[in-house]
C-alpha positions in Angstrom: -34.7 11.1 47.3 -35.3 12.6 50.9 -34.1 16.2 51.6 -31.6 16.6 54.5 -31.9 19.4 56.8 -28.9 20.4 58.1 -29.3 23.3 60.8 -27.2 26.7 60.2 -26.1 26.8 63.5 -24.5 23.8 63.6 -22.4 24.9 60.5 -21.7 28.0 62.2 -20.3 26.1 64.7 -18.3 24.3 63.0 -16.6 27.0 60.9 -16.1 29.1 64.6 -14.3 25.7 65.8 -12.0 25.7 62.6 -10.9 28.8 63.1 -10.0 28.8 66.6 -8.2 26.1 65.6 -6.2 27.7 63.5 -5.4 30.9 65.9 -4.4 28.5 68.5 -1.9 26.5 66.3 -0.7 30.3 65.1 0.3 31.0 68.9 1.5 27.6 69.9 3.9 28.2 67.4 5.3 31.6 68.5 8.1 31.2 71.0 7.6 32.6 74.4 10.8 34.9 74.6 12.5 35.7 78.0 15.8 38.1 77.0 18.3 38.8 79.6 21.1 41.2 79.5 23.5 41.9 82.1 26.7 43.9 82.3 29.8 42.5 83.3 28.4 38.8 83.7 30.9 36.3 83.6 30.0 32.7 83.0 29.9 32.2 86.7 26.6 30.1 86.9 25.8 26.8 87.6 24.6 26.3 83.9 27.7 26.9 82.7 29.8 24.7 85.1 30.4 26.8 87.8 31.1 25.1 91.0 30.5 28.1 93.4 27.7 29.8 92.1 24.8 28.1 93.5 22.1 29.4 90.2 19.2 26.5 90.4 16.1 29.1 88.6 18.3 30.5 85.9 19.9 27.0 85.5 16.4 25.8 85.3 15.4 28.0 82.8 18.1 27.5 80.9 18.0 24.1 80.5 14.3 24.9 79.4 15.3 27.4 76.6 18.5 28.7 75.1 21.8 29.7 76.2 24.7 31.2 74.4 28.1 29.2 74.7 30.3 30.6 72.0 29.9 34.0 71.9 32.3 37.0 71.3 31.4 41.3 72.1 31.5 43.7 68.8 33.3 46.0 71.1 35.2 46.2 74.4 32.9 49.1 75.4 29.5 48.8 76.3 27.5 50.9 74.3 28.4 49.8 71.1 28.2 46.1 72.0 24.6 46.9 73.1 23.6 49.3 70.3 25.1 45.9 68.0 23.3 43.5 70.0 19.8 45.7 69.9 19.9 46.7 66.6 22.2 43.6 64.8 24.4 45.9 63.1 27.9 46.6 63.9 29.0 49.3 65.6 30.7 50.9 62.3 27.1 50.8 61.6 25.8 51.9 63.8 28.0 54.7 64.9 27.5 54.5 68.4 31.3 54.3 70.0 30.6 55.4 73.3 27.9 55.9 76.3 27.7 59.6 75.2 26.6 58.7 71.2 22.6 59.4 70.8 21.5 56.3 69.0 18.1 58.0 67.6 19.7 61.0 66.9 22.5 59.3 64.8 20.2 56.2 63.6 16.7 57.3 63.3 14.9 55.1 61.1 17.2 51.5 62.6 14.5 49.3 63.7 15.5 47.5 66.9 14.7 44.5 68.5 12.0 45.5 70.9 10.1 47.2 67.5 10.8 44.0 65.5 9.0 41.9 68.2 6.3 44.5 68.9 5.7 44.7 65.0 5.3 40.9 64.9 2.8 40.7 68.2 5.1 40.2 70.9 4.2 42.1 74.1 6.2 42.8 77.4 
């Protein structure tokens, strides 16, 4: 029986190649995530029917990602709606009923959305 000689380097090689497989199916897998918030936006843009509003990159990008159609406030009042919207808890919850509420000061250890993403390897 005849002894193969297989060299090192090419199994080193092939093990780097694995795993840079593997990172690249790890990120191809993570959404990119593009998150805009606006104040007093009415659904006056061409992606949503509008007929005057003449919208064609964030029509673009939304028929490219996700848009929200049915969607109702957790308050009438800003604040709270964005403290909800930031943090996913209601504003009983989070205690934040107006612009002049401190939301760290009230809520110190509520993990928002910017920390979740940044804890899970998203950057901005």
């Amino acid at each position: 029986m005849q002894k193969v000689n297989f060299p090192s380097w090419l199994l080193l090689l092939v093990i780097f190649m694995i795993v840079d497989c593997q990172n690249q199916d790890q990120d191809a897998r993570k959404p990119n995530i593009l998150f805009i918030s606006i104040d007093d936006l009415r659904p006056t843009l061409g992606v949503y029917g509008d007929s005057i509003a003449i919208t064609p990159h964030i029509d673009q990008l939304a028929s490219e990602g996700f848009t929200f159609r049915e969607t109702f406030t957790q308050s009438a009042v800003c604040a709270p709606s964005r403290a909800s919207l930031m943090t996913g808890l209601r504003p009983d919850s989070t205690r934040v009923w107006h612009l002049g509420n401190k939301f760290r000061e009230i809520n110190p250890q509520t993990v928002t959305m910017p920390q979740y993403f940044s804890k899970h390897g998203y950057h901005t």
